[in-house]
Structure formats: structure tokens, C-alpha cells
Legacy VTK file of the C-alpha trace (Angstrom):
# vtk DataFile Version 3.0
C-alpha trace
ASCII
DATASET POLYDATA
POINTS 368 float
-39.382 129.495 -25.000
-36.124 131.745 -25.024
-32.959 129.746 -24.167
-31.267 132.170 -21.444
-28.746 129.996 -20.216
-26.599 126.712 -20.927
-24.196 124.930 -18.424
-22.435 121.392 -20.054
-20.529 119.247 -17.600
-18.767 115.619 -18.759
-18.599 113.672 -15.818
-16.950 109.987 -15.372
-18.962 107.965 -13.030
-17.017 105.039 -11.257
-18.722 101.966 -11.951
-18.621 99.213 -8.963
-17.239 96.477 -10.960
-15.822 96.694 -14.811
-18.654 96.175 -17.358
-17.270 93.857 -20.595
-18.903 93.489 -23.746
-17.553 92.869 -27.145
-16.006 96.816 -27.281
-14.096 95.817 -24.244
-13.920 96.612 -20.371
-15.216 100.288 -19.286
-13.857 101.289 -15.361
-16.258 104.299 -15.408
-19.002 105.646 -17.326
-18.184 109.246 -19.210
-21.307 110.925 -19.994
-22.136 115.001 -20.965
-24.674 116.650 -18.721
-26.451 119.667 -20.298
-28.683 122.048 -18.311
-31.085 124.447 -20.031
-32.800 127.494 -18.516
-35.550 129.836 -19.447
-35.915 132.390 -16.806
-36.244 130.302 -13.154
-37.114 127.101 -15.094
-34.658 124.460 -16.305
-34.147 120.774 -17.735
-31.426 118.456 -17.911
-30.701 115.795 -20.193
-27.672 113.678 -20.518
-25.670 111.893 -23.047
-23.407 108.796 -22.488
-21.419 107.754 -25.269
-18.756 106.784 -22.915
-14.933 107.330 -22.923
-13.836 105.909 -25.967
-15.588 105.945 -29.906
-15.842 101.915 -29.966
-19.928 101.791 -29.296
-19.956 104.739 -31.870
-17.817 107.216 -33.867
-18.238 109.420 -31.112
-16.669 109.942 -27.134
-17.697 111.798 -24.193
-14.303 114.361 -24.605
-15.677 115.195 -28.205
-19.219 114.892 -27.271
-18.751 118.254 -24.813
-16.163 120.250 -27.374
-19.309 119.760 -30.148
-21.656 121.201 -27.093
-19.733 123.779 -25.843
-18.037 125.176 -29.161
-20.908 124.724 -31.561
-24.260 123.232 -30.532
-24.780 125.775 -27.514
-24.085 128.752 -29.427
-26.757 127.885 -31.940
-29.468 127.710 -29.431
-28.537 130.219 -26.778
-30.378 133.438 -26.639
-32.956 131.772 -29.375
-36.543 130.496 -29.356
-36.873 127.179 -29.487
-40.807 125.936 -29.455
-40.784 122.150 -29.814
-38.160 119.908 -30.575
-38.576 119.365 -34.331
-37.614 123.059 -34.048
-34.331 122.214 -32.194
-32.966 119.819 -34.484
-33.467 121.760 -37.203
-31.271 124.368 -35.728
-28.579 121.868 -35.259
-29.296 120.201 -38.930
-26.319 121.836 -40.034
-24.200 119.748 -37.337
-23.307 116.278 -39.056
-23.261 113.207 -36.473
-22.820 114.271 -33.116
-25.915 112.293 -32.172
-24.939 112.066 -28.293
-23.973 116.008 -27.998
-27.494 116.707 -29.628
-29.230 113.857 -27.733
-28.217 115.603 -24.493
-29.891 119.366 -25.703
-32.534 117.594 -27.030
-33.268 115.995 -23.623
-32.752 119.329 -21.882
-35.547 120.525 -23.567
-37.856 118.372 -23.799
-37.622 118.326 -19.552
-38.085 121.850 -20.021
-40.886 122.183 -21.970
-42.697 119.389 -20.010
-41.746 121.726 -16.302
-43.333 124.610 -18.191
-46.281 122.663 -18.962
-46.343 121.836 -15.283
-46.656 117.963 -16.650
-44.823 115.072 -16.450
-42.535 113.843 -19.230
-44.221 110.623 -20.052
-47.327 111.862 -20.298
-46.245 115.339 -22.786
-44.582 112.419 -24.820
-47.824 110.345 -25.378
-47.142 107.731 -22.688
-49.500 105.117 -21.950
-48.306 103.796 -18.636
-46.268 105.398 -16.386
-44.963 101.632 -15.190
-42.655 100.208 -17.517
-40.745 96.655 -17.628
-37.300 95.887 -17.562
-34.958 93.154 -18.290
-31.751 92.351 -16.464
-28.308 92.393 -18.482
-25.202 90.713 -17.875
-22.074 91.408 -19.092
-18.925 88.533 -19.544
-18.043 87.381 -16.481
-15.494 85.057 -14.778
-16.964 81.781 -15.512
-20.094 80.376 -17.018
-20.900 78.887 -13.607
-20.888 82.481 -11.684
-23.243 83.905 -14.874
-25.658 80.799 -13.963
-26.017 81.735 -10.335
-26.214 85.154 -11.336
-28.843 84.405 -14.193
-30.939 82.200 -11.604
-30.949 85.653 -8.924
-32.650 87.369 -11.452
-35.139 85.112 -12.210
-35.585 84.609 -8.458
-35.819 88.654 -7.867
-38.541 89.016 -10.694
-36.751 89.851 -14.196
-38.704 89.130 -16.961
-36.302 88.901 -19.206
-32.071 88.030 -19.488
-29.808 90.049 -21.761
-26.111 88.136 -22.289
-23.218 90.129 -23.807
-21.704 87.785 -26.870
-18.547 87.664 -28.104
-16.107 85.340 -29.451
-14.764 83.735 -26.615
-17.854 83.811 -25.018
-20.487 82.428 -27.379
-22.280 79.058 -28.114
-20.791 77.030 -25.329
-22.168 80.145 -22.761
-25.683 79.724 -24.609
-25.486 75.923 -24.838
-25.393 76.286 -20.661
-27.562 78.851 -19.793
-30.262 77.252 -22.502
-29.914 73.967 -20.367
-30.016 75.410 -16.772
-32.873 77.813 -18.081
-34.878 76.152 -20.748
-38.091 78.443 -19.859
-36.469 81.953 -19.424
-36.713 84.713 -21.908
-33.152 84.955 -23.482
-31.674 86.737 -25.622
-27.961 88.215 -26.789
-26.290 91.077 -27.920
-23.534 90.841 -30.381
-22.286 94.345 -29.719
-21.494 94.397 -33.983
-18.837 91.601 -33.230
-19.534 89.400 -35.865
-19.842 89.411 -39.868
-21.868 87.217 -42.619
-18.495 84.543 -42.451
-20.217 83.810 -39.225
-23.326 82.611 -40.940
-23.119 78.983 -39.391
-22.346 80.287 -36.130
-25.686 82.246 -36.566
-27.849 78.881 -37.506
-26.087 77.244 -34.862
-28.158 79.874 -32.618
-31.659 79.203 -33.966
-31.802 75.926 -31.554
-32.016 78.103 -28.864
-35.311 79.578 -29.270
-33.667 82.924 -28.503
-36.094 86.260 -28.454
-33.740 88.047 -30.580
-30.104 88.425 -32.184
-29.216 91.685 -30.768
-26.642 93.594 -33.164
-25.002 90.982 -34.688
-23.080 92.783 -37.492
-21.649 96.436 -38.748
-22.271 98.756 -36.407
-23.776 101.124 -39.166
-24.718 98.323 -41.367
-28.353 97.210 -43.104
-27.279 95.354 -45.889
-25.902 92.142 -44.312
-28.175 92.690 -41.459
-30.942 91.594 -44.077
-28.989 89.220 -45.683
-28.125 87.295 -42.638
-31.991 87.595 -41.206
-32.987 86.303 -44.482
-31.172 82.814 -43.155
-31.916 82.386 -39.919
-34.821 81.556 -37.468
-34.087 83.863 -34.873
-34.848 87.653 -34.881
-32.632 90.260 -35.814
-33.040 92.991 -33.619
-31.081 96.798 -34.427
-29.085 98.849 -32.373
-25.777 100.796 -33.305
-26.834 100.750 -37.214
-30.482 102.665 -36.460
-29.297 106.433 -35.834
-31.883 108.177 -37.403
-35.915 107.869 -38.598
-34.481 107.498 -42.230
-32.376 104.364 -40.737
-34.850 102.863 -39.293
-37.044 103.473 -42.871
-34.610 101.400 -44.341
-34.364 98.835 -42.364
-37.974 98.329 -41.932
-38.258 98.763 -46.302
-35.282 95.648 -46.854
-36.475 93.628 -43.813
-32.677 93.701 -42.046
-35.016 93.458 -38.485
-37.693 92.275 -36.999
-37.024 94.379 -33.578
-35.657 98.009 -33.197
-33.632 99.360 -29.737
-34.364 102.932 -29.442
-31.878 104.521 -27.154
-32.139 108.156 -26.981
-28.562 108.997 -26.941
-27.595 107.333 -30.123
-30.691 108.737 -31.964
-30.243 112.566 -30.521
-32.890 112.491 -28.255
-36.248 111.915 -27.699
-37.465 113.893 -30.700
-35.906 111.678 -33.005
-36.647 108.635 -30.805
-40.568 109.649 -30.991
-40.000 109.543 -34.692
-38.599 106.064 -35.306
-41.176 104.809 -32.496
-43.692 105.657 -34.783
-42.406 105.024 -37.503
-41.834 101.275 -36.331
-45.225 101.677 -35.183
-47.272 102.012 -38.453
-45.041 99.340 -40.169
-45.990 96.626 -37.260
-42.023 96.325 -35.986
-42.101 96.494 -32.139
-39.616 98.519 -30.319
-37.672 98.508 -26.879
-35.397 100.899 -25.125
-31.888 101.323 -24.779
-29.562 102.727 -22.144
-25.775 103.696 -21.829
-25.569 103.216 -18.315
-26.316 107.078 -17.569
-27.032 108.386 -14.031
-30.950 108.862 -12.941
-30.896 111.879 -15.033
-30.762 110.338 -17.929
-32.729 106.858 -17.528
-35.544 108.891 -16.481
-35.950 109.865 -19.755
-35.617 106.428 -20.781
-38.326 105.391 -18.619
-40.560 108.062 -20.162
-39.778 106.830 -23.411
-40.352 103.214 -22.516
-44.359 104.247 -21.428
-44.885 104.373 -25.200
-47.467 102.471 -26.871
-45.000 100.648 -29.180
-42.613 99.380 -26.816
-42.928 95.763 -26.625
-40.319 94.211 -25.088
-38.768 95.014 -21.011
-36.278 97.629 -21.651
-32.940 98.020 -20.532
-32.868 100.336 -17.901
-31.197 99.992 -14.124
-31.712 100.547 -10.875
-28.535 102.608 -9.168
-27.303 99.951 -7.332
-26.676 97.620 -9.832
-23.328 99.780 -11.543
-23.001 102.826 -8.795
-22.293 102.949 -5.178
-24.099 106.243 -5.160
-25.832 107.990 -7.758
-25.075 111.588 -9.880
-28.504 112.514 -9.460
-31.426 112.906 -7.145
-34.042 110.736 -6.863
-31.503 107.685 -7.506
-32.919 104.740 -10.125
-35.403 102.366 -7.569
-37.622 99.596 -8.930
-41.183 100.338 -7.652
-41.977 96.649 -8.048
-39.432 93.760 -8.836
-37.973 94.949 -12.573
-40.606 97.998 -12.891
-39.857 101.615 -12.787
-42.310 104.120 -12.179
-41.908 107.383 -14.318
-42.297 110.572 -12.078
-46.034 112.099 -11.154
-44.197 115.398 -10.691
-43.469 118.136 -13.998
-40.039 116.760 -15.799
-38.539 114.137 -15.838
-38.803 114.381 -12.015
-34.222 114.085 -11.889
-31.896 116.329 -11.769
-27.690 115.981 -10.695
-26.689 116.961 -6.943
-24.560 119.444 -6.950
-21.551 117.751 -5.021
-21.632 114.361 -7.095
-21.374 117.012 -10.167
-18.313 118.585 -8.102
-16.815 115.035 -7.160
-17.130 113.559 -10.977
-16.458 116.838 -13.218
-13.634 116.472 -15.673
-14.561 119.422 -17.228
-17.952 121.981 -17.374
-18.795 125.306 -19.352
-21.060 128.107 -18.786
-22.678 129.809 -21.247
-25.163 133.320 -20.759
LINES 1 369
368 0 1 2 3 4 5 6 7 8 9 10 11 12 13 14 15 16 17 18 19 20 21 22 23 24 25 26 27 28 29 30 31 32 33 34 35 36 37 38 39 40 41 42 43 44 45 46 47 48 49 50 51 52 53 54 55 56 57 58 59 60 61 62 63 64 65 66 67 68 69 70 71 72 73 74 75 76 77 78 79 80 81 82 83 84 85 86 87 88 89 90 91 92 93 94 95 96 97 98 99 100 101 102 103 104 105 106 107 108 109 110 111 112 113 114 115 116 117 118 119 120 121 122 123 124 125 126 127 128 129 130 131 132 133 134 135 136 137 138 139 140 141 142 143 144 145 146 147 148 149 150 151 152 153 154 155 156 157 158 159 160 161 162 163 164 165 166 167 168 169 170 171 172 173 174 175 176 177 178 179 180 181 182 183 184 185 186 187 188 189 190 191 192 193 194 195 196 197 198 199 200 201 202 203 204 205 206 207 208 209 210 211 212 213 214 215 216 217 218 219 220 221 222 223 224 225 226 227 228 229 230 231 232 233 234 235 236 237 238 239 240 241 242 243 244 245 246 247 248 249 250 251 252 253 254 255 256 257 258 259 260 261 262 263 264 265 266 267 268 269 270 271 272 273 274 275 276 277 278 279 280 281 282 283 284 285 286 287 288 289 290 291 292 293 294 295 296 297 298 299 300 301 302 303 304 305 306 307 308 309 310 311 312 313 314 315 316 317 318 319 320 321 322 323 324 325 326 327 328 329 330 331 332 333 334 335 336 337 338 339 340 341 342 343 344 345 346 347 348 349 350 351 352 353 354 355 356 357 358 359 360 361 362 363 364 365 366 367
């Protein structure tokens, strides 16, 4: 299909209350919205890498400049057939995962309106109902994250997700593992730590977590393997696994025994279809990530997470739990307690509304 047009809008989404992990506290949610259009079709896909480069290299103010001034002028006006087509295009483009993550999800909700399919199922899905955890971030005290914990459990949640930090570490665990000796647990590190925290780590392994989410380097394998090598519990990557060859390498020195896929820091769904199968073949089950986005782009997460490989309840939210109101149309509703249903309709079955685009806009482009 011909790429005829190309609008890119970052946004900043007010979140209800701040959301703290180990990068620090985020107010609002800055994510880059890309719209592709072939004749009186179009897709959207969306990026979130937030406001500031502390979950990776990259922001949501560089994100757009690397759309607007270089990605967008490689694919407009050009054929683009599939998505291993589309990435080669922008092969030339080091990094930038988000900015090409957000094309890359454009077209893919594209191509599956042309085919007059939904997402999930172009993608290989097996299920269009897919599980999700609930996450909490650090909170107040460690008695209003037990009464939030025990909501959860009471509303459905298969599984808890805790933020970890220093600060906010083995006495937190020590508690919740006592109020909640049966519930399926586990952290993330947010890269906050380092091998000199190797009996910190141990220390962990009474706790019959389910994994050690992210515990080192951000774009680190090396002591990832090292440290799994020691410990009980399992590692599972994030931040470092930006690629299919990533993942390769991980998988080859055993630095995991779980993968996060999240489409944004992989440059979309092309490349997250790679590493899923990838992880597939070698036996290492997967999950997926999400930055928070609008219902734009955690529909595309929900596609994703109808995958065969995906083993674990993903982290995907309804609206209401960080938004008063929603950038896009349908908004982000459980169709049982902590399931989402992927759209029957062609797409990804999202799209923004026009005046939340208006109200959140810090910037936009339009190219034709």
C-alpha cells in the first residue's frame, strides 16, 4: 500500500495521581501519536516513552523531531507491503525505537483495516481474551499498598506487580509476603540495582517471587546472567531486550528466564512478533509490556498479548485506573474482572477523539 499521508501529534496526558517507580515521579504521560493513510483508510499507533530519557535514551520531545524530520519522509509517498518492509526503510535510523514503534503500529492497523480483519487475528492471535495483572507503584505507606494489594485480589487480578527501589524494598516484600502468602507476586527493579546488591538479591529468593523484573543495567546482559546464575528466583528482561538480536543473546548466555515484550521499546509489533518467536522456539515464555499509553495504543498491546507465547497476565490497564477520561475512543474496559477483549471489528478497533487530541497537543505535524 502507498503511504499518502502522515499526521504526528505528542500529546501529555494528565495522569490522576503521580505514578513512582525507581526513574522517579511522572505528573503526565507524553506519548507520540502517528496516523497513516492510504487513500480513505488509516491506522494509528502510538509511542510512549514519556517526558524524560530515564526509562530509555529516548523522550517524547525527541521521539516526534525523529518522526517528523526523518522517519516520515522516508515512508511518505512510498510502498510499504508488510512491516519487515518498513523497518528496513528506517534501518538506516539508529535507536529511535519509540518514534519507529509508533509507524510501525500505524501500519500494521492499516494493513489489518485493509484486510477488513482484526489485528489480533492478522498477527496470529490465539485468543482474543487476554489476562492482566494489576501494578502498583510506591505509595505512602506499606499499610495503604496492603489494602490496595487486598482490592485487587478481591476485584479478580491474577497477578500483583510492586515497583522496587531502595527505600522501598525487602521490608515492603517482607509485608506483603506475610499479608499475602498465596498471591502471585512479583517486582520490578526498574534497572535500580547492580551485582554489589547480590545479597540483597538472595535475600529475595525466600519469597517465592514469580520473577525479578529488571533488576540491573538498563541495556545490560552480562550481569543479568551473572546474577541469575546465583539466585532462585527468575530473572525476567525488560529495558535491556530492544531488539530480536537482544533477546538472541540473552536467551544464548541464560541472563533470563522471562522476556517483557512491550511494543514501544522494541519498535513495534514487527519486531515484537520477532522476539515472540524467537522466545518461542527456545522454550522462554513471554508477557507484555505497556507505557501507560491511551486506548490507542494498549489495543495493540492487547493484540499482541493473544499470542501463543505469552504466558504470564500482561500489563495492560483499564482507563480508569491513570485517566479521568481517555485520548481515544473506545476507552480501555475489562470485559471480565482483569480480561480485555481485543476488538471483533478491522484494526485495532481505537482511534484518538479529535478534541482530547486538541485539549492534550503540545505539538503535531502534517505531512502530504
Amino acid at each position: 500500500m502507498r503511504i499518502d499521508s502522515i499526521e504526528i501529534v505528542r500529546v501529555a496526558m494528565p495522569l490522576i495521581y503521580p505514578f513512582r517507580t525507581a526513574f522517579g515521579d511522572d505528573e503526565t504521560i507524553e506519548s507520540v501519536l502517528v496516523k497513516l493513510s492510504f487513500g480513505k483508510i488509516y491506522g494509528w499507533g502510538e509511542a510512549a516513552p514519556w517526558k524524560y530519557p530515564a526509562y530509555s535514551p529516548e523522550c517524547a520531545r525527541t521521539q516526534f523531531v525523529i518522526a517528523r524530520d526523518f522517519i516520515a519522509p522516508l515512508l511518505l509517498g512510498q510502498e510499504v507491503s508488510s512491516g519487515e518492509q518498513l523497518q528496513k526503510r528506517l534501518s538506516g535510523i539508529r535507536g529511535n525505537c519509540f518514534a519507529k514503534a509508533a509507524f510501525d503500529l500505524a501500519w500494521w492497523d492499516l494493513h489489518a483495516k485493509q484486510l477488513g480483519q482484526p489485528l489480533w487475528k492478522v498477527i496470529g492471535g490465539k485468543n482474543p481474551t487476554v489476562d492482566v495483572g494489576a501494578d502498583f507503584g510506591v505509595m505512602e505507606s506499606i499499610e495503604l499498598l496492603l489494602r490496595t494489594i487486598q482490592s485487587a485480589i478481591q476485584q479478580g487480578y491474577k497477578r500483583i506487580k510492586l515497583k522496587y527501589r531502595p527505600g522501598w524494598d525487602l521490608d515492603m516484600i517482607a509485608a506483603v509476603g506475610k499479608a499475602f502468602p498465596n498471591a502471585v507476586v512479583h517486582i520490578d527493579c526498574n534497572s535500580a540495582y547492580t551485582l554489589g546488591d547480590l545479597e540483597m538479591f538472595k535475600e529475595l529468593d525466600r519469597y517465592d517471587l514469580a520473577m525479578i523484573e529488571q533488576p540491573l543495567g538498563h541495556d545490560d546482559l552480562i550481569d543479568h546472567a551473572a546474577l541469575q546464575a546465583n539466585i532462585k528466583t527468575p530473572i525476567c528482561l525488560d529495558e535491556s531486550i530492544t531488539s530480536a538480536d537482544k533477546a538472541r543473546k540473552a536467551i544464548q548466555i541464560k541472563a533470563c528466564r522471562w522476556i517483557n515484550i512491550k511494543p514501544g521499546r522494541t519498535g513495534g509489533i514487527t519486531n515484537a512478533l520477532a522476539i515472540h518467536n524467537l522466545c518461542q522456539e527456545a522454550g522462554i515464555p513471554c508477557w507484555i509490556g505497556g507505557m501507560l499509553e491511551s486506548a490507542v495504543g494498549a489495543s495493540h498491546c492487547v493484540a499482541l498479548a493473544s499470542l501463543p507465547n505469552i504466558r504470564y497476565p500482561s500489563d495492560i490497564f483499564p482507563t480508569e485506573r491513570f485517566y479521568r477520561r481517555d485520548l481515544a475512543d473506545p476507552p480501555m474496559r475489562f470485559s471480565a474482572p482483569s480480561q480485555f477483549t481485543a476488538s471483533a471489528g478491522p484494526g485495532i478497533g481505537a482511534e484518538p477523539r479529535a478534541e482530547m487530541i486538541e485539549s492534550c497537543a503540545l505539538e503535531s505535524a502534517v505531512l502530504d
